[in-house]
C-alpha positions in Angstrom: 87.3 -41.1 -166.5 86.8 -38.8 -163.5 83.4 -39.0 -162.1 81.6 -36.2 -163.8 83.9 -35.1 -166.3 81.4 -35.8 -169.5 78.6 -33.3 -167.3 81.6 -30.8 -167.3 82.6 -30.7 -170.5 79.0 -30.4 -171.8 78.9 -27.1 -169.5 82.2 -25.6 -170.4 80.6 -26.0 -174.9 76.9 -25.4 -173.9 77.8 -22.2 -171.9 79.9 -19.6 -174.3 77.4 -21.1 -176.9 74.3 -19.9 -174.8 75.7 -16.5 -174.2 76.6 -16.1 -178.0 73.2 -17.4 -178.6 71.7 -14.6 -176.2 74.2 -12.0 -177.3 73.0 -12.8 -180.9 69.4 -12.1 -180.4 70.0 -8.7 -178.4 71.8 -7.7 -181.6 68.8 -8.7 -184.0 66.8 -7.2 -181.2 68.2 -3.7 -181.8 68.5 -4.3 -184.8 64.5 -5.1 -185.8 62.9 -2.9 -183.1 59.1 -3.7 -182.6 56.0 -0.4 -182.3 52.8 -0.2 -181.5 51.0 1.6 -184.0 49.7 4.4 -182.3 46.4 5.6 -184.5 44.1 4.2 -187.6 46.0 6.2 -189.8 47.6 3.6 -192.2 44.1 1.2 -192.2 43.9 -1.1 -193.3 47.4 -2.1 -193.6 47.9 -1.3 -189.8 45.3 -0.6 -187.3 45.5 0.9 -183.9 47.0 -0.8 -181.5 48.7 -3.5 -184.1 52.6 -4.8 -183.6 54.9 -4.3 -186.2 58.5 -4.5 -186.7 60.6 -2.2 -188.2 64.7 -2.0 -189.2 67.1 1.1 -189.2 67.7 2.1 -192.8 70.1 5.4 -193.4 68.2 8.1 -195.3 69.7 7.4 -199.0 67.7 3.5 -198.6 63.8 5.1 -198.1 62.3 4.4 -201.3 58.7 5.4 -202.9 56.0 3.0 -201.6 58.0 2.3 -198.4 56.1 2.4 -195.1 58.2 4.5 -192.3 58.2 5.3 -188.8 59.0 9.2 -188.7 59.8 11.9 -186.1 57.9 14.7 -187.2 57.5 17.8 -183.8 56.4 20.2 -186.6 53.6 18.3 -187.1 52.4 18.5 -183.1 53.6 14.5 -182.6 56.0 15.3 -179.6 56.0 12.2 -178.7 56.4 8.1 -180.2 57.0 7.6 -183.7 54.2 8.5 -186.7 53.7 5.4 -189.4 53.5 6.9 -192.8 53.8 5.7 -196.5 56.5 7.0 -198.6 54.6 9.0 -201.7 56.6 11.4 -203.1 61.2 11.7 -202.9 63.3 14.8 -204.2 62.2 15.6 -207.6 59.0 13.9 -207.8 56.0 15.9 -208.8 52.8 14.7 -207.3 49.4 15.7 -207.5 45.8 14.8 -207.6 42.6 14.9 -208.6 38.8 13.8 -207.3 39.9 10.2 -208.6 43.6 9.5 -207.8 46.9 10.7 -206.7 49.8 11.0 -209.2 53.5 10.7 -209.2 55.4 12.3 -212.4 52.3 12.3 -214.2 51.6 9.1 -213.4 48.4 7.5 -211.7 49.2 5.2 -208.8 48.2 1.8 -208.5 47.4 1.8 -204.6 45.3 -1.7 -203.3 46.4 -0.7 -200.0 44.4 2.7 -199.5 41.4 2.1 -196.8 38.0 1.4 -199.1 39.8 1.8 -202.2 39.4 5.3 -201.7 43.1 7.0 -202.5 41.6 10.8 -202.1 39.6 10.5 -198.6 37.6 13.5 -199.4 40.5 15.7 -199.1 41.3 19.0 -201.3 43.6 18.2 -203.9 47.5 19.4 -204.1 50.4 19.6 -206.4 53.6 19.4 -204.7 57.2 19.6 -206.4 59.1 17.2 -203.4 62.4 19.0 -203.2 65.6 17.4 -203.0 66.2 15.6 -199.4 63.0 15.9 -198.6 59.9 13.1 -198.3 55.6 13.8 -199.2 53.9 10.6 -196.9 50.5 9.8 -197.3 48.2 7.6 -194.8 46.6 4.4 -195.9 43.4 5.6 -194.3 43.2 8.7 -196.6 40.1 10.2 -194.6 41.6 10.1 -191.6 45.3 11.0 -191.5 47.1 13.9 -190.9 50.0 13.7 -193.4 51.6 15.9 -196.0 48.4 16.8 -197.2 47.5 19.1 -194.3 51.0 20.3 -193.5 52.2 22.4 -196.3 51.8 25.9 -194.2 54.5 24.4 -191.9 57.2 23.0 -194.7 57.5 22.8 -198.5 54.8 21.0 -200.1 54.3 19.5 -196.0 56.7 17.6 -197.3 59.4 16.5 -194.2 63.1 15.9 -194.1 64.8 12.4 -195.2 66.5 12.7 -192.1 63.1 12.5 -190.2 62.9 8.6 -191.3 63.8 6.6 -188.4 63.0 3.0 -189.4 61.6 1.2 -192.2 58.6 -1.4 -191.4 60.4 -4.5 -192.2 58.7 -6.4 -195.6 59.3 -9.6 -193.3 59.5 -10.1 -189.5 62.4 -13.3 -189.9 64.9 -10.8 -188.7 62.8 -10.0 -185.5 61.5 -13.4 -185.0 64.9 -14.4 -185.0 66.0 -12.1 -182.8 63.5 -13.4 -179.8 64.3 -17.3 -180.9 68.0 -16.6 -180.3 67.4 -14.1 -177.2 65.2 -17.3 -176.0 67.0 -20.3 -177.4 70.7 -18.8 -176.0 69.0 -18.4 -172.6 67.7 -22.0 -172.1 71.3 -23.4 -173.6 73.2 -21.4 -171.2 71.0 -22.5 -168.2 71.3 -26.6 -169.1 74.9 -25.8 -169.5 75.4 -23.7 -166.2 73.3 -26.9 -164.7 75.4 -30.2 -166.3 78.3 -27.7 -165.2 77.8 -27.6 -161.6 76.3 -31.2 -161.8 79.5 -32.2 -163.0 81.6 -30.8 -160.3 78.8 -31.4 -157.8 79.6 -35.4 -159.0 83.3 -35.0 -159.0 83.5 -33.4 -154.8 81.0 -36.4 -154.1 83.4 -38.8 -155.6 86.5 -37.2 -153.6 84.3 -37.0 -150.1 83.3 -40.7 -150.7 86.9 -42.1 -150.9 88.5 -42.3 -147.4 92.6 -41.4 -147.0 94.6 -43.9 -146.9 95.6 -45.2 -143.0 99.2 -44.1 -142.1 99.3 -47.6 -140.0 100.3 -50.8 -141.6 98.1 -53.9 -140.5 100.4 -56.9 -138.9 
């Protein structure tokens, strides 16, 4: 076997395997964005400052009780994404009074409002969500600036599906996996770029060690 040869082969499999490996976790990357949440508003499910990890949903997949990251200029946020919870979709009918908030008639069983509290000490409302369209409530009910204090500006302050942009992901495997890949593909492609050039560095020793034969014939 040519001197080398094994190092060489291991480069020429470890290398398209590390790039796939990287390309891999750029895609799962994009894919599973990470925030910053930018306010208390959502406490104590997310606090100021916390990392979260979110996935790009079209509009028809938002569902009641999801948590979203919206775009929402007509509610002064120019800039960064707001976090919201998912209340109310096209048809629902939700209300409230001094002791919960209703959907359909319905009381909501809500373990995740801050203190328990689901009304924050804000006035009441009644809002027919019309079709295409999303009601989002904070977590921290007395101290969130959500649909409840919006309905001057939009129906209900209710705000476009269309304004969803992600979807905080119920589990961070997809993210997780995307910086395991990014950082597993880039250590396999660097061994395999290294045996690579080891290789060859081992085969052009080998060929510089061996003198040409001598043209002369000894007598």
């Amino acid at each position: 076997m040519r001197p080398g040869r094994g190092l060489r082969v291991a480069g020429w499999v470890l290398v398209p395997l590390g790039a796939l490996l990287v390309a891999g976790g750029l895609w799962l990357r994009s894919a599973y964005p990470g925030h910053t949440v930018p306010s208390d508003s959502m406490r104590p499910t997310y606090g100021s400052g916390d990392r979260l990890f979110a996935e790009r949903i079209e509009p028809s997949e938002v569902r009641r009780g999801d948590v979203v990251l919206v775009s929402v200029p007509e509610w002064g946020i120019r800039e960064g994404l707001s976090v919201k919870r998912v209340i109310g979709v096209g048809g629902d009918r939700v209300t409230s009074d001094d002791r919960a908030v209703y959907v359909n008639g319905r009381p909501l069983a809500e373990p995740y409002v801050l203190h328990g509290d689901p009304i924050g000490g804000a006035p009441g409302f009644d809002v027919k969500v019309p079709e295409g369209r999303l009601f989002l409530l904070g977590d921290n009910r007395g101290d969130s600036l959500d649909s409840r204090y919006h309905q001057d500006t939009a129906p209900g302050g209710t705000v476009p599906v269309s304004a969803v942009k992600e979807r905080v992901a119920d589990s961070p495997l997809g993210a997780v996996g995307a910086i395991a890949g990014a950082f597993g593909g880039g250590v396999v492609l660097v061994v395999g770029a290294g045996l690579g050039l080891g290789g060859w560095l081992a085969g052009r020793a080998r060929r510089t060690a061996v003198p040409p034969a001598s043209p002369y014939v000894r007598v």
